[in-house]
C-alpha positions as CSV (number, residue, x, y, z in Angstrom):
1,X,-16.3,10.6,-14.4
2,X,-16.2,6.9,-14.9
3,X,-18.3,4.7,-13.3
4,X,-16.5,2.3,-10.7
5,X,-17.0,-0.7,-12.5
6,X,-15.6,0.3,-15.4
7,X,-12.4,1.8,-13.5
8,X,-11.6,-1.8,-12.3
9,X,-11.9,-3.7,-15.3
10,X,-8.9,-4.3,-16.5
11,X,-7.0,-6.8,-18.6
12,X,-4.3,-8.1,-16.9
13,X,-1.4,-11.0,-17.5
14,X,0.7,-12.5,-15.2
15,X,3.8,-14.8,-15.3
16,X,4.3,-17.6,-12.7
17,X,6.5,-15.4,-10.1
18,X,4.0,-12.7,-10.3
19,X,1.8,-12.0,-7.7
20,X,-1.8,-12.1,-8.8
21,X,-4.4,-9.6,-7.3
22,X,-5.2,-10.5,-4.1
23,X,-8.5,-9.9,-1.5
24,X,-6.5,-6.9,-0.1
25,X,-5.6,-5.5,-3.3
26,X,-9.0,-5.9,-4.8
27,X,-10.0,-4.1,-1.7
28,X,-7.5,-1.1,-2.0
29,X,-8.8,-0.6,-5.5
30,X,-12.2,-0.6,-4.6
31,X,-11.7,2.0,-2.2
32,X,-9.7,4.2,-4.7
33,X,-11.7,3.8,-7.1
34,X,-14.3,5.7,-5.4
35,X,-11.9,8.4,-3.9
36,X,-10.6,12.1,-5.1
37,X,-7.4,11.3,-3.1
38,X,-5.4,10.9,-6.3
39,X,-6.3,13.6,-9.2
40,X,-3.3,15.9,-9.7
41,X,-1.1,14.3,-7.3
42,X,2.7,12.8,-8.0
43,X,2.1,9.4,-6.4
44,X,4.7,6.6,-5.3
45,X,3.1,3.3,-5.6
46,X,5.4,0.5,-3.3
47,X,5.3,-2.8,-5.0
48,X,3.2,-2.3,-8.1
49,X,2.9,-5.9,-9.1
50,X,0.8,-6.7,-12.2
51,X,0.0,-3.0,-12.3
52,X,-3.6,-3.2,-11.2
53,X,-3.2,-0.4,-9.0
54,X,-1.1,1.3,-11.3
55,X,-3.5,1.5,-14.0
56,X,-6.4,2.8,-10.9
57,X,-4.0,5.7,-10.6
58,X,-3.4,6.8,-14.3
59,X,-7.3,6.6,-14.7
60,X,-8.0,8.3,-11.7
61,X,-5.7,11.2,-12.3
62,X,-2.8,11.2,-11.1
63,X,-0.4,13.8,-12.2
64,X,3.0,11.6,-12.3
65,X,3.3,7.6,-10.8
66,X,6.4,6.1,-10.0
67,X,5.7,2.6,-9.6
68,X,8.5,0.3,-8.0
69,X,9.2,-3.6,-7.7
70,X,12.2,-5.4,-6.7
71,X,13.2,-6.7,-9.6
72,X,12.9,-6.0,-12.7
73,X,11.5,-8.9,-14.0
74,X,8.3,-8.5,-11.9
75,X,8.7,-4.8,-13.3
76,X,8.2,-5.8,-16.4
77,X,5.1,-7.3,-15.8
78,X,4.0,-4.4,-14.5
79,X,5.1,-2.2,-17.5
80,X,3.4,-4.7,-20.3
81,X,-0.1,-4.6,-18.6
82,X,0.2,-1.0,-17.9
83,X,0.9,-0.5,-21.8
84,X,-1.8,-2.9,-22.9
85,X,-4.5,-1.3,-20.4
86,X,-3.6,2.8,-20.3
87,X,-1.2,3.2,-23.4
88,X,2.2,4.7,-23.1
89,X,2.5,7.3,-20.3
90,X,5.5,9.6,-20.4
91,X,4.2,10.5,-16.7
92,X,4.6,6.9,-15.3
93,X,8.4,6.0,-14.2
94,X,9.6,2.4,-13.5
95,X,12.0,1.7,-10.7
96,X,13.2,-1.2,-9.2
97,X,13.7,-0.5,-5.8
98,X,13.1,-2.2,-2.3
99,X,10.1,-0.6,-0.2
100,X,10.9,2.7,0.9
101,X,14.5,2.4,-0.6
102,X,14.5,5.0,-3.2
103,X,14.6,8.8,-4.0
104,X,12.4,12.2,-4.6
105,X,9.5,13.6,-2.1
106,X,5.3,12.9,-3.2
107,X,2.1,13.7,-2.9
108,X,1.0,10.5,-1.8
109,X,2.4,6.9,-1.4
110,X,-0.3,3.5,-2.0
111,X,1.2,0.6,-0.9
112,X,-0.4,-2.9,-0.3
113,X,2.3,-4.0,2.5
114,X,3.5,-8.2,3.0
115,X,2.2,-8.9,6.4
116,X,1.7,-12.9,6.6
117,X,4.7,-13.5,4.9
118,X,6.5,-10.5,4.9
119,X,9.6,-12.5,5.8
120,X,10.7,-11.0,8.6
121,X,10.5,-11.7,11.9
122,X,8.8,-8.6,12.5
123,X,5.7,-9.4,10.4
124,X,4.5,-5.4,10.7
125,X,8.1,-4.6,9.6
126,X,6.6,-3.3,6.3
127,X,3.7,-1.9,8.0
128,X,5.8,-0.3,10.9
129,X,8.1,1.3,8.4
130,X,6.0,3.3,6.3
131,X,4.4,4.8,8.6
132,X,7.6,5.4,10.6
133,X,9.5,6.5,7.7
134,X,7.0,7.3,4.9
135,X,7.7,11.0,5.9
136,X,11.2,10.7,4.1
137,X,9.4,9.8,0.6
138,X,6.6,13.1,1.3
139,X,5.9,16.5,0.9
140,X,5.4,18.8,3.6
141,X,1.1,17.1,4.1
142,X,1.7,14.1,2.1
143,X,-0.7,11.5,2.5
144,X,-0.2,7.5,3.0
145,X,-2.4,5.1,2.2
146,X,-2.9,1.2,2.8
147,X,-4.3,-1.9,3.3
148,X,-3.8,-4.1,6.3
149,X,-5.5,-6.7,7.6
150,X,-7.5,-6.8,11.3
151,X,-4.5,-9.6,11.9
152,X,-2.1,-6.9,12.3
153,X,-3.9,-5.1,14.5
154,X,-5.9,-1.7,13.0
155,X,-6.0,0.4,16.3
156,X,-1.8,-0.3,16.4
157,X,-1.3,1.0,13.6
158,X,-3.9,4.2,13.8
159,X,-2.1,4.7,17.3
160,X,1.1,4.2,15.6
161,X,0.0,6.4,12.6
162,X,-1.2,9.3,14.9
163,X,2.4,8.9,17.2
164,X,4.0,9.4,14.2
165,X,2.6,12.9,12.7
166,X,-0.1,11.7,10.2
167,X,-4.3,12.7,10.9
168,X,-5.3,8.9,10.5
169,X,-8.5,7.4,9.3
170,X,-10.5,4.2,8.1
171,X,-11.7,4.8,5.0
172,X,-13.4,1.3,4.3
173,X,-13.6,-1.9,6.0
174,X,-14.7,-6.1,4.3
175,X,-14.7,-9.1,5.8
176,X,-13.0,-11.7,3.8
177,X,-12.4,-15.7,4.4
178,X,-8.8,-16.3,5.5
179,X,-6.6,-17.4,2.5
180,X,-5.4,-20.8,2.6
181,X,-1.6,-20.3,2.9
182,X,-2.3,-18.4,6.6
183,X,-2.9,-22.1,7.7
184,X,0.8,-22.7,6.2
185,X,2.4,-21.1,9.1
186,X,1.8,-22.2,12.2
187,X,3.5,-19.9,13.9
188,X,1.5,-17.0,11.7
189,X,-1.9,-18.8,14.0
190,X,-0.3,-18.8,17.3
191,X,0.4,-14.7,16.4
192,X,-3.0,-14.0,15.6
193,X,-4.3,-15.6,19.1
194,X,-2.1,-12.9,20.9
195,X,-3.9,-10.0,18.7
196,X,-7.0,-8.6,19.6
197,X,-9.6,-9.0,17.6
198,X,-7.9,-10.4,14.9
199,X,-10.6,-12.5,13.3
200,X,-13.8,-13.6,13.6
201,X,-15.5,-17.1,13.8
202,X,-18.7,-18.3,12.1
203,X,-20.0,-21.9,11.3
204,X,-16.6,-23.0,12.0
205,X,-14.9,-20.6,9.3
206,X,-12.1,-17.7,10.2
207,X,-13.0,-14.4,9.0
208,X,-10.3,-11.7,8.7
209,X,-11.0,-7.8,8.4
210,X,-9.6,-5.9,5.9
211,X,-9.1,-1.8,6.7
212,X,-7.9,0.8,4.1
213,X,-6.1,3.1,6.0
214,X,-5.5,6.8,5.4
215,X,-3.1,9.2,6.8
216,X,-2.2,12.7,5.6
217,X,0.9,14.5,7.6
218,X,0.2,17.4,10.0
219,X,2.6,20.3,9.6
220,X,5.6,20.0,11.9
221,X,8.8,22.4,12.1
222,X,11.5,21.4,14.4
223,X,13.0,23.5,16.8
224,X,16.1,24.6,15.6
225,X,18.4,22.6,18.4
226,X,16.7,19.0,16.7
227,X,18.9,16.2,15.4
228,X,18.0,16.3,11.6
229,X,20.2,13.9,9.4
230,X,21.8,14.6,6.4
231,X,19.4,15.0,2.9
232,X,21.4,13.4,0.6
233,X,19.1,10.7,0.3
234,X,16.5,12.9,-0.5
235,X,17.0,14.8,-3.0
């Protein structure tokens, strides 16, 4: 088995409406890199970017990735550096699709979700909905897992994870600086007062937790009288 290091290096480009790795994605791929969560698995990666967690996958096993982005310009950044780092993988597919918005059932779904500017006014909205909904997009014990940030509150969304059918756990934790655009949004500060534990303060600096989060579905079967939608969606 490779040696962590050498999992992450990687030699990535990016164009200028691509979103470069960031302190949470760095922190994901740390974490996978020194998991077995992904070796024979069919894995749906949400907003694959410039493929840095795309390429973690391929080289930690994974049996088939379907990688999505919203459009397919910012796919195609993702396809070129997954080409110049892992060759060309019949067993990755491209799709441009929005969040939990497209088809087929996996093994497991990575996703680095927008939380300060996530756009909506909501701010967990992307948070919220996969754990609400990432059942949809898995197999019968499918796993999730994602970074979030202390700002969005960790213990709401293991509570949430746990309401919703999924075993939750931490599986790492960093402390990180806050990122200069946070102080952007005014509004995004007068949140964070209102969440618990959403930072910490040293020598006049704002420290944010980072948590990869881990959730694997327990089995569930209805009773027959449920409300079950139609499949269609999910074929």
């Amino acid at each position: 088995m490779k040696p962590e290091s050498s999992l992450l290096e990687m030699d990535l480009q990016a164009g200028q409406d691509d979103w470069t790795p960031t302190p949470h994605g760095e922190f994901l791929a740390a974490v996978l890199a020194r998991t077995n969560l992904v070796e024979g698995k069919e894995v749906l990666e949400l907003g694959a970017g410039v493929a840095n967690h795309t390429i973690l996958l391929h080289r930690k096993g994974a049996r088939r990735i379907v990688a999505t982005e919203i459009t397919p310009e910012l796919l195609e950044t993702t396809k070129i550096n997954f080409e110049a780092n892992c060759g060309t993988d019949t067993q990755l597919e491209l799709r441009v699709a929005d969040w939990l918005y497209t088809q087929g059932r996996f093994d497991l779904i990575v996703a680095n979700p927008p939380f300060c500017k996530s756009g909506k006014q909501n701010r967990r909205y992307y948070l919220d909905s996969l754990i609400l909904d990432g059942h949809k997009r898995l197999r019968p014990e499918g796993e999730i897992l994602f970074v979030q940030s202390s700002m969005a509150d960790i213990p709401r969304s293991l509570a949430f994870m746990d309401a919703n059918g999924f075993d939750a756990q931490v599986l790492g934790r960093t402390q990180g600086p806050f990122r200069d655009y946070y102080y952007d949004d005014p509004t995004f500060l007068e949140e964070m007062e209102r969440v618990e534990n959403a930072y910490v303060e040293r020598d006049g600096k704002r420290y944010e937790t980072l948590a990869v989060l881990h959730g694997k579905l327990r089995p569930y079967t209805p009773p027959p009288q449920a409300h079950l939608p139609g499949r269609e969606d999910d074929a």
